[in-house]
N, C-alpha and C positions, 0 to 999 in steps of 0.2 A: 143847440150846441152839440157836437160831437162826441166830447167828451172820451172819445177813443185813445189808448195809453200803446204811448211811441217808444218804444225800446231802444233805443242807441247800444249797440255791441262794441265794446273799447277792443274787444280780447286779442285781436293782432297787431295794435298799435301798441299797444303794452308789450307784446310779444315781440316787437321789433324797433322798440328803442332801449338807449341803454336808460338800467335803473335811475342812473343820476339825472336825467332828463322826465322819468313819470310824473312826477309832481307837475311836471310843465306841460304834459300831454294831455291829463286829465285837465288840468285848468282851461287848455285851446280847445280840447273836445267840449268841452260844459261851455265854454265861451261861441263857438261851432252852430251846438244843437240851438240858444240861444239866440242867436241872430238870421237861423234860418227855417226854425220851427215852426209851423201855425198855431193861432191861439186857440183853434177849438179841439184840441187836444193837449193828453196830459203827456210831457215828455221825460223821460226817465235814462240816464244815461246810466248804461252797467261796467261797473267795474271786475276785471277778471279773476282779481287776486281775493277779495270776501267769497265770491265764488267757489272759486278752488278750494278755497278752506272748508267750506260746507261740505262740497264733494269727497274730499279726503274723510274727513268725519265722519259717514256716510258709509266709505269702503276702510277704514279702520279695522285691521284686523280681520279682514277675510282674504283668501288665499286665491290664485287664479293660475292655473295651469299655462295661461297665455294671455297677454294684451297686446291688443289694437290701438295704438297711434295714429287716430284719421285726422289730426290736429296740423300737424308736420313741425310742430312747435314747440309739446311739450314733451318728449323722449328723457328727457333728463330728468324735467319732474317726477316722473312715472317711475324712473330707473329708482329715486332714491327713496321711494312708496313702495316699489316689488323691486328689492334689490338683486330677488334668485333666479324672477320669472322672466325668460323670453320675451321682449319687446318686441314686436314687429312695427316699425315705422316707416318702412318702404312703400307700404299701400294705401291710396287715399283716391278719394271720386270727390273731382270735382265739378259741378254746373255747367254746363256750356249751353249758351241762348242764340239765337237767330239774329242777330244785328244788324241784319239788311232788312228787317221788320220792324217797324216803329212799336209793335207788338213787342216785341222782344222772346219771343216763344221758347221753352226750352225745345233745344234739341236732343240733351240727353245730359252722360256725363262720360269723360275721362277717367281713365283709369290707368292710374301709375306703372301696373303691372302687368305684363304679356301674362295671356293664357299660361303660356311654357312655364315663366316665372313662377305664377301662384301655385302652378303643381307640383314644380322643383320645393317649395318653400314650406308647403302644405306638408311633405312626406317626415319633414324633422319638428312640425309643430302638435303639439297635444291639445286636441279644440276639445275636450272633455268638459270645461271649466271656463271659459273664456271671457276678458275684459272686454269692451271695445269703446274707445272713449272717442269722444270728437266736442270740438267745441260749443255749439250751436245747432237744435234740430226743429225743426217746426213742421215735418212730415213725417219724419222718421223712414224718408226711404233710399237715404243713400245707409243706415244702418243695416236695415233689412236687408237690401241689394247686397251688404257686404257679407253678411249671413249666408248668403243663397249663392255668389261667388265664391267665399272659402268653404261650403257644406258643413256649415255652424246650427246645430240645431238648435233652435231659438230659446229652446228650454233651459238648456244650459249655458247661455250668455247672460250677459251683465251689459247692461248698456250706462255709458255714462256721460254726462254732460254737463258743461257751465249754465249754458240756459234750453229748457226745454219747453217746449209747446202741449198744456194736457189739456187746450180744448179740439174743439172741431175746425177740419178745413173743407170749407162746403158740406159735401155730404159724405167726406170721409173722416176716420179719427186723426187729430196731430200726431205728434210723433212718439209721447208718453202712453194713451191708452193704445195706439195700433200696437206698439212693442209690447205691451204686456197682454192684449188681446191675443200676442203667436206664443205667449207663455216665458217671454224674458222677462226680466228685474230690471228695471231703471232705475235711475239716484242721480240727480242735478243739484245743480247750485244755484238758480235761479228760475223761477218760474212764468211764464208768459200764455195769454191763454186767448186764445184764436177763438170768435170775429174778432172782440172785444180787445186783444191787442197785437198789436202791429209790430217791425221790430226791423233794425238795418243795422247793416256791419258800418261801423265807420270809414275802416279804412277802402272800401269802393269808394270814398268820396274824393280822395287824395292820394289816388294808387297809379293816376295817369302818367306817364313821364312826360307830354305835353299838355301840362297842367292849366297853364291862363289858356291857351290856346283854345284846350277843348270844354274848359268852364264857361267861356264865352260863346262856344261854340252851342254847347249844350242848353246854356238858357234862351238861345236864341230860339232853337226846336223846340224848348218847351213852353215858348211864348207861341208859335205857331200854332202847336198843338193845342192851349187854349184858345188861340183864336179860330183855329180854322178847323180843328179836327183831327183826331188819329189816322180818320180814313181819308185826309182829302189826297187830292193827286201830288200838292205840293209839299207835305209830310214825306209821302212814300220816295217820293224824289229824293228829298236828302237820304234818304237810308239807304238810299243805292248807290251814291255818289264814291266815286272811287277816294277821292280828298277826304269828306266825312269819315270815313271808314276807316281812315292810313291815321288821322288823328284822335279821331275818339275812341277807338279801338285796336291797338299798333298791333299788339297780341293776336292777332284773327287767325284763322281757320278756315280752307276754304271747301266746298263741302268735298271735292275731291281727297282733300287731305285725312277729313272728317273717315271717307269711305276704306282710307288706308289703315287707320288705326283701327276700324270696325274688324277688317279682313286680321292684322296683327290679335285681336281681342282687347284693344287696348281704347275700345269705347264702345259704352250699352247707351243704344238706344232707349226714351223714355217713350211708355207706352205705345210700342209700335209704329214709330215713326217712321216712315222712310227720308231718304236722302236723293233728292234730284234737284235737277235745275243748277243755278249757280252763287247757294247765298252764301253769307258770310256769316261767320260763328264765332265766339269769344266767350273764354272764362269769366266768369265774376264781372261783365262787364260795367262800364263806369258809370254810376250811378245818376249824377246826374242828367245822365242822356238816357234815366226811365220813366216812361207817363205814369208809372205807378206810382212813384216818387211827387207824382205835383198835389195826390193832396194831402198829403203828411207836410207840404213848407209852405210858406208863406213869399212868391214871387216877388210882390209887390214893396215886401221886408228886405228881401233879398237883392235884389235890382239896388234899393237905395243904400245897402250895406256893400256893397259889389266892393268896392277897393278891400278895406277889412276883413271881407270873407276869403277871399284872394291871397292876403295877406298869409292867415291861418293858416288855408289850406298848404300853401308852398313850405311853411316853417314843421307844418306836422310830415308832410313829404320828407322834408331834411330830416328829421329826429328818427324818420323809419326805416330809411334806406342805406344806412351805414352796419355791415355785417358786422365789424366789433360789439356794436352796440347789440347785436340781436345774440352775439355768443354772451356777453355780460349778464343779457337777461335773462338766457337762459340759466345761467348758475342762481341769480337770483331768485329763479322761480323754484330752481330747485332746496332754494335755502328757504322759502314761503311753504315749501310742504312739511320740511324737515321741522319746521316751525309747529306748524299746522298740526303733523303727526305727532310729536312730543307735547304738543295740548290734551291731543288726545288720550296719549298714555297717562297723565296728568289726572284728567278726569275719570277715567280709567277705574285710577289707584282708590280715586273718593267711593266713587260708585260702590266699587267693589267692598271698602268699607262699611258705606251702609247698609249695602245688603246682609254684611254681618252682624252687623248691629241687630 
């Protein structure tokens, strides 16, 4: 038995529905993981808001010159935790993979901000002291990367996270020891620890806007891929198909395009990659069209659940893609710190009591 422990990430579905709907996202996520999980693993679905509250706990009470918003989500929370400090929320790196590989390889990552921008940006921020939060890190090197693009020396940052990775990935460290290996502080809200566990954003699962299309789509390839192989000729065929590509990945990137925002500065290469030929690239792309993905579920479960899972996915699609809903949340998330931090001040008051005692 595998026994290996699956992490389920709620933190953007939470982040982009309205509060009066969480109760119902969490139910179809947990109902989700459920019907499409294997059983030789433990699965664990996280929630963003116990998180946060741990994390606030955590930075209670310390001061920062400057934070970093790599989240794109929670700016508001942040504002009402450092009400004095500079927010920077304009800057964020995102993933981008190879899609015309059944691999799905990174190709590196995007990046919000032209060269010109982060220097313009950089001349009125004080990185003496620096936050820099993001949701999720299990390498910890779009952290680093961000260190190394604003000229943050790692000693004096703070890194922060909802969940963070402090084991090994292969023969490097996750994201928690490599950060504090360059001499930063980290503080999560959740802990996750590489081999031993694994860990998915939910909403790659139901981010597609041709959603049955490309769900159908997708188990089809990864019923291939069990059958026939990652490397056979008829895998690599669909990944180059101009139709596959338009649906399971609308978002794409071609690598000409890829080569424009390089020249802009507005995407780093991941370990020296070059860019030739003619593939196709995407953010975040849609989960279920990853072999990595097949053996974390259960096919066989999933096939027979196929209408219901279908179901789900279209209903957690509607609950995320209405902007009211993600401005609502955001006030509420802001009102989960204020919460959070007035706990704190709370325990605070005891502490400091007994110490007198």
């Amino acid at each position: 038995m595998d026994n290996k422990r699956i992490v389920w990430m709620m933190d953007e579905t939470i982040a982009n529905a309205h509060p009066n709907n969480w109760q119902k996202v969490r139910r179809l996520e947990n109902d989700l993981v459920g019907m499409i999980g294997n059983q030789a693993s433990q699965h664990e679905v996280i929630d963003p808001i116990p998180c946060l509250h741990e994390v606030i706990k955590q930075l209670h009470g310390h001061r920062f010159s400057c934070v970093f918003d790599m989240t794109g989500w929670l700016t508001p929370a942040l504002q009402e935790l450092f009400p004095f400090t500079p927010i920077e929320s304009n800057f964020s790196l995102s993933r981008v993979r190879v899609v015309s590989s059944p691999k799905l390889e990174t190709t590196g990552y995007t990046v919000s901000m032209s060269s010109r921008e982060i220097e313009e940006t950089r001349r009125r921020l004080d990185l003496t002291n620096t936050l820099i939060f993001d949701d999720a890190s299990f390498s910890g090197w779009t952290s680093r990367k961000a260190m190394e693009v604003w000229g943050i020396d790692p000693e004096k940052a703070t890194h922060a996270f909802l969940i963070a990775n402090t084991g090994q990935l292969g023969q490097e460290m996750g994201a928690v020891p490599m950060l504090e290996s360059l001499g930063s502080k980290v503080v999560f809200g959740h802990k996750l620890h590489t081999p031993e566990d694994d860990g998915w954003h939910l909403k790659d699962l139901h981010q597609n806007p041709n959603l049955e299309q490309s769900f159908e789509l997708a188990l089809s390839i990864q019923e291939m891929i069990r059958r026939e192989g990652i490397e056979s000729s008829l895998v690599q065929e669909l990944f180059t198909n101009e139709a596959v590509m338009r649906t399971l990945f609308p978002d794409n990137l071609t690598s000409e395009q890829i080569k424009r925002r390089i020249q802009e500065g507005k995407f780093i290469l991941r370990n020296g990659n070059v860019i030739d030929g003619e593939e196709i690239h995407a953010k975040n792309p849609f989960l279920w069209a990853s072999p990595y993905f097949q053996e974390h579920i259960d096919i066989n479960k999933i096939l027979l659940n196929k209408d219901s899972i279908v179901s789900v996915l279209i209903e957690l699609r509607t609950l995320t893609i209405d902007p009211e809903g993600r401005r609502e949340a955001s006030l509420e998330l802001q009102h989960e710190v204020r919460k959070a931090r007035n706990m704190c001040g709370i325990e605070g008051q005891f502490t400091r009591g007994k110490e007198r005692i």
